[in-house]
N, C-alpha and C positions, 0 to 999 in steps of 0.2 A: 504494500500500500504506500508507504512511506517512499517507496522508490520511483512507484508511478506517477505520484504528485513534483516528484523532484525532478522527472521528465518532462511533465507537463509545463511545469514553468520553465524549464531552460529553452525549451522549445517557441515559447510564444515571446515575445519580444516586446511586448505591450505591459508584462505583466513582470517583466523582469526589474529588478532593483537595479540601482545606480549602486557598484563597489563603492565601497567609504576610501575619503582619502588615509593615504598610508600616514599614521602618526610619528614624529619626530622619530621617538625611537627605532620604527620601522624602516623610515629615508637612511639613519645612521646603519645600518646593516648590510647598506644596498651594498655589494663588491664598486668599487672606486673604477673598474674599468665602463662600469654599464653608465656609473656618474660622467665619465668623463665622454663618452662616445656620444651620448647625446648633444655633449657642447660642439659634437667638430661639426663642419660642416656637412650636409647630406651631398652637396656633388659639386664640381668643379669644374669649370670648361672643360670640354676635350673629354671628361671620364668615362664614358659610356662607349666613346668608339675605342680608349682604349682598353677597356675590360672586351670588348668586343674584339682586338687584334689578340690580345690574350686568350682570350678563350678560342680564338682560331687556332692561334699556336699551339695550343694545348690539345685540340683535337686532330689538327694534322702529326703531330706526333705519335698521336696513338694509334692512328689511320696508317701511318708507316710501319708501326711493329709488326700491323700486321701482313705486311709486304712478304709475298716470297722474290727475295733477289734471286739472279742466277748466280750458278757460278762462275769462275773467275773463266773456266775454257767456253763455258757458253755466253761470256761476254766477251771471250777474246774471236771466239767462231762469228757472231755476230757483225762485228764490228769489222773484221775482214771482209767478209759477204758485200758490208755496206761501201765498204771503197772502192772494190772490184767493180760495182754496179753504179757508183758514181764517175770511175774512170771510164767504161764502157758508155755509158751515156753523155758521157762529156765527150769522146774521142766521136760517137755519130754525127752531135751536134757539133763538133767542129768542121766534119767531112761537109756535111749539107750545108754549112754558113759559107765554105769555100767554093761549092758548087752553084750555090745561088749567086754569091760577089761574080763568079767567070760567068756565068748564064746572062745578068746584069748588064754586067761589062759589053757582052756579044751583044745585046737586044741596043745597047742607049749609043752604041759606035755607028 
């Protein structure tokens, strides 16, 4: 019974009391950090984007652990691959840049 009335009022808001304020004795107990934090300021230019670069950081971080790297021959296999296929496309595109410049040449003489 006694528990059901003690619902019933926390639940309705109309009917709830006003907490008393905390008595002298009560403010002296308060730990000195909770005193103090409410004097600082609540925000400061700039802090929200930088909690925000923070907390990016802190999730790309953790976004990384879980990275499978390769390893060191499958990054050295890769990485050959990739020059082979840049020198191979670089050596066409110079053949056809050379071919169009004398094509060029022939058509504007």
């Amino acid at each position: 019974m006694v528990e059901s009335s003690l619902a019933a009022d926390s639940s309705s808001a109309k009917n709830a009391m006003p907490l008393p304020a905390p008595s002298a004795a009560e403010k002296k107990r308060r730990p000195v950090a909770i005193h103090q934090a409410s004097k600082a300021p609540r925000s400061y230019p700039g802090r929200d984007s930088f909690e925000k670069v923070v907390q990016f950081l802190r999730e790309v971080k953790v976004e990384l652990r879980k990275v499978t790297w390769p390893s060191r021959k499958q990054a050295v296999g890769s990485t050959v691959v990739v020059i082979v296929l840049v020198m191979i496309i670089s050596l066409f595109l110079g053949v056809v840049d050379i071919a169009l410049s004398k094509l060029a040449q022939v058509l504007l003489q």
